[in-house]
Short mmCIF file of the C-alpha atoms (twelve columns), coordinates in Angstrom:
data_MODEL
# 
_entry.id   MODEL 
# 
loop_
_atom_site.group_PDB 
_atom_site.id 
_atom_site.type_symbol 
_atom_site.label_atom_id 
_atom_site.label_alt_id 
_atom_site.label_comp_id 
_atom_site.label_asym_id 
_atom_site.label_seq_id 
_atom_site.Cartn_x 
_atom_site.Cartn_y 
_atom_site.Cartn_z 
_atom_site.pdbx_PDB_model_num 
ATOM 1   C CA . UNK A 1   109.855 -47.144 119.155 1 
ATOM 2   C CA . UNK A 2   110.895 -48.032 115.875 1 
ATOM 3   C CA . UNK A 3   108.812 -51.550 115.992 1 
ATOM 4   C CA . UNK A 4   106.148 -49.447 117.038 1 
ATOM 5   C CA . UNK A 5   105.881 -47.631 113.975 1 
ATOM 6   C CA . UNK A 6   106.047 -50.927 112.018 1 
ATOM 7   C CA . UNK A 7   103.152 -52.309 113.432 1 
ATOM 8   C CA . UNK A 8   101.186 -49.425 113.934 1 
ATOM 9   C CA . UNK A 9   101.828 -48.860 109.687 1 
ATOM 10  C CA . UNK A 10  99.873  -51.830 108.191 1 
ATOM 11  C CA . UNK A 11  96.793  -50.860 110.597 1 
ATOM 12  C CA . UNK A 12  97.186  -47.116 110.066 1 
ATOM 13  C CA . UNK A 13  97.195  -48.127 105.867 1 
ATOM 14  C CA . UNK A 14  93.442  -49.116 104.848 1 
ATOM 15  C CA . UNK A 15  92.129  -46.029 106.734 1 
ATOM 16  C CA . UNK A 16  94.347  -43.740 104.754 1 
ATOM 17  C CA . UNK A 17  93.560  -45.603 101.568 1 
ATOM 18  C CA . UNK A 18  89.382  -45.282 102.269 1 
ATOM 19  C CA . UNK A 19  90.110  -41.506 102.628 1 
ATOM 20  C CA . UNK A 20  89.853  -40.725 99.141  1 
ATOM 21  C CA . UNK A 21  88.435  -36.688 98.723  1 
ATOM 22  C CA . UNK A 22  86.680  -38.484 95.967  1 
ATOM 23  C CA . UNK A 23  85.479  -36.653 92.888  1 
ATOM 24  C CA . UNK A 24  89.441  -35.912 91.444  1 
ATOM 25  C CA . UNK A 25  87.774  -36.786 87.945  1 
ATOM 26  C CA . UNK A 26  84.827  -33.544 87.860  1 
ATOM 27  C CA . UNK A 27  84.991  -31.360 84.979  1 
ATOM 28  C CA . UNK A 28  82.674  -27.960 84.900  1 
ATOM 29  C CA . UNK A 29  80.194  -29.860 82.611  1 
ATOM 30  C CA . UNK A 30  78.654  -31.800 85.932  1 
ATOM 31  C CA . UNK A 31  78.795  -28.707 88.196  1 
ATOM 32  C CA . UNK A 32  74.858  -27.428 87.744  1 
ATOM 33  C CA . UNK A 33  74.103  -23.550 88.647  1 
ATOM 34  C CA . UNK A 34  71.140  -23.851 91.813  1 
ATOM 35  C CA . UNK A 35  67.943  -22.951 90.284  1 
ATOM 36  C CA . UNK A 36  66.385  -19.644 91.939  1 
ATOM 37  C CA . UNK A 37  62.557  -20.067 92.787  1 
ATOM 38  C CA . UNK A 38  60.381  -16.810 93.547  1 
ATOM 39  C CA . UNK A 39  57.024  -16.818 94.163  1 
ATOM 40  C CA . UNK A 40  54.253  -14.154 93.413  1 
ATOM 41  C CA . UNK A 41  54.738  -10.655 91.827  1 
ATOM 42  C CA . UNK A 42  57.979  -10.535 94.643  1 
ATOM 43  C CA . UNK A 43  60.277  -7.870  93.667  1 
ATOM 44  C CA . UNK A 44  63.121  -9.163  95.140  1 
ATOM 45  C CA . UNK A 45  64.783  -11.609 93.355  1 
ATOM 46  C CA . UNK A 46  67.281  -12.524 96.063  1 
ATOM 47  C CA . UNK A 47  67.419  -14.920 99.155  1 
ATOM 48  C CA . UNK A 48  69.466  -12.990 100.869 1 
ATOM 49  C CA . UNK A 49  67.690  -12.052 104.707 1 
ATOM 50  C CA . UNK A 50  69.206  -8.388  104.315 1 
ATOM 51  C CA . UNK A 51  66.900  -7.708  101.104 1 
ATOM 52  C CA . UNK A 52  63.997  -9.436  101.831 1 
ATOM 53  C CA . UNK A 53  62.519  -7.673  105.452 1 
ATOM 54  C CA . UNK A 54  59.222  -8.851  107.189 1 
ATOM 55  C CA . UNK A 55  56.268  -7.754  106.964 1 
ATOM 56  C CA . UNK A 56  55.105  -5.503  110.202 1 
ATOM 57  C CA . UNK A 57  51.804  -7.754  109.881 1 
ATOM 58  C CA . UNK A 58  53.580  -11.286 110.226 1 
ATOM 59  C CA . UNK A 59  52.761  -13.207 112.906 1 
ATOM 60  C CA . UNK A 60  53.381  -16.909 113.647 1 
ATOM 61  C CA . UNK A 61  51.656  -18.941 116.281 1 
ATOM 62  C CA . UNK A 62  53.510  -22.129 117.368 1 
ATOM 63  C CA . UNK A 63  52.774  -22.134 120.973 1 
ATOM 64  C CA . UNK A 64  48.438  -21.748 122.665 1 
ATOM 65  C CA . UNK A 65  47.444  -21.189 125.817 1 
ATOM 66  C CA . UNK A 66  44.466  -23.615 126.549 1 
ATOM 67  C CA . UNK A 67  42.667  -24.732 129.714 1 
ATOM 68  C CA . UNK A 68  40.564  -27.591 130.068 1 
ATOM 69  C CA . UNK A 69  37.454  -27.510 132.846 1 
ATOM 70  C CA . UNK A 70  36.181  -30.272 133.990 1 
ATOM 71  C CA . UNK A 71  33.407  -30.011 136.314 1 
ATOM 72  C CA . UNK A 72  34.111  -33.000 138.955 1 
ATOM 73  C CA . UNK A 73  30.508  -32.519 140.465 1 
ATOM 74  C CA . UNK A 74  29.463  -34.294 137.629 1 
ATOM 75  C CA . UNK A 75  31.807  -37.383 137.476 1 
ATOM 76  C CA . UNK A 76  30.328  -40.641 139.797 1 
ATOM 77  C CA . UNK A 77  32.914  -42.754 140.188 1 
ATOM 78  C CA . UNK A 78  33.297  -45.196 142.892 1 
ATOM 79  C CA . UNK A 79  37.083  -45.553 143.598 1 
ATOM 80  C CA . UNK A 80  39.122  -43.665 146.470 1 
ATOM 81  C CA . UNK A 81  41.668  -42.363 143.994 1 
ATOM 82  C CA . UNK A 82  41.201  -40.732 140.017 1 
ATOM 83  C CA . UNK A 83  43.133  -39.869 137.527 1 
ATOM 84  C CA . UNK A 84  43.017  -37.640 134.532 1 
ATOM 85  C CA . UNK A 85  45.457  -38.123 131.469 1 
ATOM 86  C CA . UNK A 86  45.643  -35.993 128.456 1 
ATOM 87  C CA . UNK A 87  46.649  -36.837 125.490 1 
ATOM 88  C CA . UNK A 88  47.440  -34.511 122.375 1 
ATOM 89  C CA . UNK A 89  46.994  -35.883 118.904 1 
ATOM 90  C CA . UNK A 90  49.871  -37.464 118.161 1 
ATOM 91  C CA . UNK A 91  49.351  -39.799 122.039 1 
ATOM 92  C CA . UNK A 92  52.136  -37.639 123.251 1 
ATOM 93  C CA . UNK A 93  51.152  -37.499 126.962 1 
ATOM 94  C CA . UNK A 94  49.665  -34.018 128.365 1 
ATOM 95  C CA . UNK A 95  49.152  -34.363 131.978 1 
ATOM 96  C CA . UNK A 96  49.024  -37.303 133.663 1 
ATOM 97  C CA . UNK A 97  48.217  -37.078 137.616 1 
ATOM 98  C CA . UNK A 98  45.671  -37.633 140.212 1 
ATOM 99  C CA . UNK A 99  43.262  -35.409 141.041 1 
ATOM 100 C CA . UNK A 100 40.271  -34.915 143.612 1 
ATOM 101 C CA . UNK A 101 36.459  -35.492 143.326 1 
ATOM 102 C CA . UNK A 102 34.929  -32.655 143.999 1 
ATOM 103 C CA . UNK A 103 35.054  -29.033 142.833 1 
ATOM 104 C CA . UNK A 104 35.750  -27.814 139.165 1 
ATOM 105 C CA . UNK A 105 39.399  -28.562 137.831 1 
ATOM 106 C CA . UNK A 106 40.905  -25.928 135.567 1 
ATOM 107 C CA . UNK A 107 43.897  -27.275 133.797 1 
ATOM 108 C CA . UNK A 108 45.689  -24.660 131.862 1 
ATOM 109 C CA . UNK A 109 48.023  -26.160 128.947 1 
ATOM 110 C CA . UNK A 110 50.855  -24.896 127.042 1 
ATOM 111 C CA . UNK A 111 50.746  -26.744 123.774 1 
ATOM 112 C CA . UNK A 112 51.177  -26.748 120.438 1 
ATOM 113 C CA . UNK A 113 48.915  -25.321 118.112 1 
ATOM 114 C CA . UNK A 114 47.703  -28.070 116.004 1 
ATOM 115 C CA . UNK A 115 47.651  -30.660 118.806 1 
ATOM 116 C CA . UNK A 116 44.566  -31.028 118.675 1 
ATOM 117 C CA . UNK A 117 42.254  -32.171 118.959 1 
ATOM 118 C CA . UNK A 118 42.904  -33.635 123.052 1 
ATOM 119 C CA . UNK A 119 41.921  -36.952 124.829 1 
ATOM 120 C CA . UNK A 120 40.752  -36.280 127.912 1 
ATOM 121 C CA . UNK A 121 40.524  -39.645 130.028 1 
ATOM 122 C CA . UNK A 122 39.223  -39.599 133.804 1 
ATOM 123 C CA . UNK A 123 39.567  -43.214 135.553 1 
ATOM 124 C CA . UNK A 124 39.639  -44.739 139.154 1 
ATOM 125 C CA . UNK A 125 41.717  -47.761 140.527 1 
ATOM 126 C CA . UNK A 126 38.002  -49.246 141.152 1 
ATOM 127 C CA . UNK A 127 36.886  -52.100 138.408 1 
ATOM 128 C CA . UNK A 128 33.154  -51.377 139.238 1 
ATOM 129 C CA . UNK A 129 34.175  -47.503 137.350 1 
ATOM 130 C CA . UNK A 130 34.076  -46.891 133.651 1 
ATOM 131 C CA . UNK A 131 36.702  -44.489 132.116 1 
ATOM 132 C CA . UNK A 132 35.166  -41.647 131.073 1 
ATOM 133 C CA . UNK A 133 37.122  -39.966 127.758 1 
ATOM 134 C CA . UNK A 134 36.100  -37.060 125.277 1 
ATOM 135 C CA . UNK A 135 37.565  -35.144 122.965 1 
ATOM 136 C CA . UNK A 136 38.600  -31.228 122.844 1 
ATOM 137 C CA . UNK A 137 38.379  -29.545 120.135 1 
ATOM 138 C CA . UNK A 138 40.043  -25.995 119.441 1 
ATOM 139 C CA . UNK A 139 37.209  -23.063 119.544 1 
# 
């Protein structure tokens, strides 16, 4: 055990040495007080959660509910299979899936609220069919 200990001591010896705590030199000169912002005619003059309540009129909207309708009556394409992908602003992926050619398709989306606007991209395995794509805007 004891030749153990030797050899483990001149590997165990730069990590202590690179352990430093650093900063053994400060005086009270370099320490500077944080500087305490407030906007507006804000009464409080605290950051504290306790003293400054909400407002009852807040409200924050991360998350919208939005469908897309596409009316597949309207879509002549040639191909046995078609696919709709949609994209948000940022080419993060939507929905991508295969759908059917006829009746109305209602997607509904969960998204974020300034995704937008979408890429909506219907295509078909068949080379004789164009992609159709358009953009949604938010109403």
């Amino acid at each position: 055990m004891n030749k153990l200990k030797l050899f483990m001591l001149p590997l165990a010896l730069p990590l202590l040495m690179n352990c430093g705590g650093g900063g053994g030199e400060s005086t009270s000169d370099d320490i500077v007080a944080p500087i305490e912002v407030t906007t507006g005619d804000t009464a409080n003059k605290t950051t504290l959660l306790k003293d400054n309540p909400i407002s009852e009129v807040t409200s924050v909207k991360v998350f919208d509910n939005y469908s897309i309708n596409i009316d597949m009556t309207e879509i002549k394409m040639q191909g046995e299979y078609l696919f709709l992908k949609v994209v948000d602003k940022d080419k993060k992926a939507l929905f991508l899936g295969q759908v059917v050619h006829h009746d109305n398709i209602k997607l509904p989306l969960t998204i974020v609220a300034d995704s937008f606007p979408l890429l909506v991209e219907l295509y078909s395995e068949s080379k004789e069919d164009k992609t159709i794509s358009y953009e949604v805007y938010y109403d």
